[in-house]
VOPAGU-2260 file (C-alpha; in pm, 1 decimal, decimal comma):
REM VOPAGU-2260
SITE   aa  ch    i         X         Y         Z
SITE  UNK   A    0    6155,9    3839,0      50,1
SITE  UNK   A    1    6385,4    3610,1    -110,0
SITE  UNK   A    2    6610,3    3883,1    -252,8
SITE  UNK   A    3    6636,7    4004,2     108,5
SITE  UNK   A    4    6749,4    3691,4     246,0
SITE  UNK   A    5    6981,7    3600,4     -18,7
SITE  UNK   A    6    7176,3    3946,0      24,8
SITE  UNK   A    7    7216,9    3900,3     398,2
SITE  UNK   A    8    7367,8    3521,8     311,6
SITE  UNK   A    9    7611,5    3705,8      77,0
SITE  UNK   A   10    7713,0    3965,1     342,5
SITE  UNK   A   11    7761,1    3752,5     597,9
SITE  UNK   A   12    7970,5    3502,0     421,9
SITE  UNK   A   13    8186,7    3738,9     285,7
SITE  UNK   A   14    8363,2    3785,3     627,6
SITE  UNK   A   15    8372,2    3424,5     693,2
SITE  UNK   A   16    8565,7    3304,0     458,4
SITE  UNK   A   17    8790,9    3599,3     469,7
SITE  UNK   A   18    8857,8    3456,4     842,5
SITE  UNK   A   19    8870,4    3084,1     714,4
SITE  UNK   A   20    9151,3    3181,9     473,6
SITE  UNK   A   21    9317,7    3359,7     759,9
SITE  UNK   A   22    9258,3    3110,1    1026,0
SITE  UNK   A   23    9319,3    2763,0     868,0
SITE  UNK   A   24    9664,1    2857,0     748,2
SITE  UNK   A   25    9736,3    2980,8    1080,8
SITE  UNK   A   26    9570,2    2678,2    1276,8
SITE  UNK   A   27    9794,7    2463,0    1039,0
SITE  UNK   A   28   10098,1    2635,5    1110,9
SITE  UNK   A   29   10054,9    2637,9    1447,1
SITE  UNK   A   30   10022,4    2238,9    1469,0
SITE  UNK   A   31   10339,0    2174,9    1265,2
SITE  UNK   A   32   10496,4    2413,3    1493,7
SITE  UNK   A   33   10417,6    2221,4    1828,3
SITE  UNK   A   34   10466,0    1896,8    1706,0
SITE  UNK   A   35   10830,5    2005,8    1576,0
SITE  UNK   A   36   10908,8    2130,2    1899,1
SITE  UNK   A   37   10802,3    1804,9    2088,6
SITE  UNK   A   38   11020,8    1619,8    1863,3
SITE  UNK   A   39   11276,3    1842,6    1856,6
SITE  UNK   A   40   11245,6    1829,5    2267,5
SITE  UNK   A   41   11211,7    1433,3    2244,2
SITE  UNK   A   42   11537,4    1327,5    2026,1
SITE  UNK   A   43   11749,1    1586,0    2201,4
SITE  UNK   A   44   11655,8    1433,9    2555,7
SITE  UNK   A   45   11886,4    1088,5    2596,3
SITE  UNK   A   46   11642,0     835,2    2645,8
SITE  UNK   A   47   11662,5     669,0    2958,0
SITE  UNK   A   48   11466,1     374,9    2933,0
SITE  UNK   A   49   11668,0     219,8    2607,4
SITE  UNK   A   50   12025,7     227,7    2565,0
SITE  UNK   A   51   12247,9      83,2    2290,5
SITE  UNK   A   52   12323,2    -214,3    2480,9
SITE  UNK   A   53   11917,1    -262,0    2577,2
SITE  UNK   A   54   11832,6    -220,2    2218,6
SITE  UNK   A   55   12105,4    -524,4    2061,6
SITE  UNK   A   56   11933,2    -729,0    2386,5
SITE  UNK   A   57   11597,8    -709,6    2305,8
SITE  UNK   A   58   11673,7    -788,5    1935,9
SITE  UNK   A   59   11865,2   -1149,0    1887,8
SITE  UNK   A   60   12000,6    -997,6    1532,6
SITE  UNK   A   61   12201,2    -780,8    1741,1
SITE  UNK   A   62   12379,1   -1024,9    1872,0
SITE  UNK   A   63   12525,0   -1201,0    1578,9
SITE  UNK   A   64   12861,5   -1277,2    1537,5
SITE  UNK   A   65   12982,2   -1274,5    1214,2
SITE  UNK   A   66   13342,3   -1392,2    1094,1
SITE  UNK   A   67   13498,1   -1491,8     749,1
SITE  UNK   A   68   13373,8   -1813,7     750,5
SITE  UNK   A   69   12997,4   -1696,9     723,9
SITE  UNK   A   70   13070,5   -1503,1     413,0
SITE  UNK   A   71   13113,5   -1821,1     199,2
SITE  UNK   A   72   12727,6   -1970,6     130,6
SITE  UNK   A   73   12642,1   -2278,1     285,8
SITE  UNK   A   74   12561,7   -2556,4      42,5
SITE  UNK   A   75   12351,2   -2893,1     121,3
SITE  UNK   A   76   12009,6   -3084,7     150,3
SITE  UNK   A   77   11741,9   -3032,2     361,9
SITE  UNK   A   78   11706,2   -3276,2     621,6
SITE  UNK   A   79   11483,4   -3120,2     847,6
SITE  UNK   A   80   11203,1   -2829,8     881,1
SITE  UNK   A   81   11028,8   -2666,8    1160,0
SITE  UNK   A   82   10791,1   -2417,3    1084,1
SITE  UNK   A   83   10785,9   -2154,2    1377,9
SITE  UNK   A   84   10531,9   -1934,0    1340,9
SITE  UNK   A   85   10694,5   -1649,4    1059,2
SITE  UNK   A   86   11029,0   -1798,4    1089,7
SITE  UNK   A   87   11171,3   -2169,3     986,9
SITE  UNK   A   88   11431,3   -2324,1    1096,6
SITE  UNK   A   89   11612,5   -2527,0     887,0
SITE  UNK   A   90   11858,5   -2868,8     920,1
SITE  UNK   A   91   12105,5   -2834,0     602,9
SITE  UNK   A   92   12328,5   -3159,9     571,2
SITE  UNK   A   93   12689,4   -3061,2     389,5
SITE  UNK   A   94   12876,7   -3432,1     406,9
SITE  UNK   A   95   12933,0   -3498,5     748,0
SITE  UNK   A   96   12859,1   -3215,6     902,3
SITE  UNK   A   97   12413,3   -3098,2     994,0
SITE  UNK   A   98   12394,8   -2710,9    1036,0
SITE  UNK   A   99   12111,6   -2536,1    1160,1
SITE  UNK   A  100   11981,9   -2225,0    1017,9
SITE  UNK   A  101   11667,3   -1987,0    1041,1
SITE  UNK   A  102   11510,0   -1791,8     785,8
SITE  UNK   A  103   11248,0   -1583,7     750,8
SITE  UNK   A  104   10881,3   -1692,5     597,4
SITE  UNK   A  105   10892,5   -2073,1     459,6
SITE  UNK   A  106   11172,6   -2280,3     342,0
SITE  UNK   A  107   11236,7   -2602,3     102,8
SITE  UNK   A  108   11056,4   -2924,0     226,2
SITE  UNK   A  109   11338,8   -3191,4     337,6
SITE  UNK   A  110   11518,2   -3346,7      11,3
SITE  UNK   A  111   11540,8   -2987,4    -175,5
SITE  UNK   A  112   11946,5   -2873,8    -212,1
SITE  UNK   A  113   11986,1   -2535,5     -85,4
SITE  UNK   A  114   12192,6   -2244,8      -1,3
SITE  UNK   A  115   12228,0   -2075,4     295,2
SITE  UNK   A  116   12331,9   -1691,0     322,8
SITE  UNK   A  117   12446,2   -1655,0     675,5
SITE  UNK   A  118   12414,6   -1294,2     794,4
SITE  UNK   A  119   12542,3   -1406,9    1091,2
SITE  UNK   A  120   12522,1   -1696,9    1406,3
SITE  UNK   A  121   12426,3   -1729,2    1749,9
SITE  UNK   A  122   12557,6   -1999,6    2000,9
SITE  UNK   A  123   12302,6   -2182,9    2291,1
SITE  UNK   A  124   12007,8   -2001,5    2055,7
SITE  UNK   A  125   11685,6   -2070,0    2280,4
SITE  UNK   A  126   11383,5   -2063,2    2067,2
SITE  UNK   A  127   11110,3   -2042,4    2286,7
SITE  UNK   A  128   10788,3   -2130,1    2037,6
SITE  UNK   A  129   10982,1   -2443,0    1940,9
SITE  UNK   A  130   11120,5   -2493,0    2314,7
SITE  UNK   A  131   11479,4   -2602,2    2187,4
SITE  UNK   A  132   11814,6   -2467,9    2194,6
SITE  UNK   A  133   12036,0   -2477,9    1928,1
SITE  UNK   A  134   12403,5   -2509,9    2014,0
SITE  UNK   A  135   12517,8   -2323,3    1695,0
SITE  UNK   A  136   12237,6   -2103,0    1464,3
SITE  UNK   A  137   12243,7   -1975,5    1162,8
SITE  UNK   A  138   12042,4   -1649,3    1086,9
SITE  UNK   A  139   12011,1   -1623,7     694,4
SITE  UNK   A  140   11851,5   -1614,7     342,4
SITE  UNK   A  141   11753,9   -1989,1     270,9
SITE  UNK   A  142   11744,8   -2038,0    -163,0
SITE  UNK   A  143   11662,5   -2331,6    -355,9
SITE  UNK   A  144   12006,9   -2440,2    -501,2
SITE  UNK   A  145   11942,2   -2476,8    -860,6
């Protein structure tokens, strides 16, 4: 009895996975296939909802200015910090003059010397977790000045 049952287990597997190599390949192919097509379909339609311009809107880098006076690093003391949630924003004193900048992630307590990187600036910046505006802000890389 067992010999019986083992050579009906062999025959009828036999066709099985002759189908599973068939079919798998095929299922496979036929899912890359459809989602190509949808994203082929989907970057050839223009998108109506965003736009260039509603893109740079929604993002405040976007926005930036940047002239030839933001190449040249800015160079002072922390005077003030304000930790805003995974940005800080920064007071750095050069002289006479206080400049605000934000960075990303933590910067030096007040006292350190720094150096600011500006990638760019934004006038009347509203930040609303801190509720403040900042007449003129700095969006850059904030270093220890060693």
């Amino acid at each position: 009895m067992t010999l019986v049952s083992s050579a009906r287990v062999a025959r009828s597997s036999a066709p099985r996975s002759a189908r599973r190599r068939f079919v798998k390949p095929l299922l496979g192919l036929t899912v890359f296939a459809a989602l190509f097509v949808v994203l082929a379909w989907r970057l050839d339609r223009p998108s109506v909802a965003a736009g260039p311009l509603d893109a740079a809107a929604g993002n405040p880098l976007g926005q930036l200015s940047r002239d030839a006076a933001d190449r040249a690093p800015i160079a002072g003391l922390v005077e003030e910090r304000l930790p805003a949630g995974s940005y800080t924003y920064v007071a750095v004193r050069t002289g006479e003059s206080l400049t605000w900048a934000v960075t990303v992630g933590d910067a030096p307590p007040p006292g350190t010397p720094v150096q600011v990187r500006s990638m760019g600036r934004k006038a009347n910046f509203h930040s609303r977790r801190l509720a403040r505006t900042f007449p003129d802000l700095v969006f850059g890389i904030v270093s220890r000045a060693d």
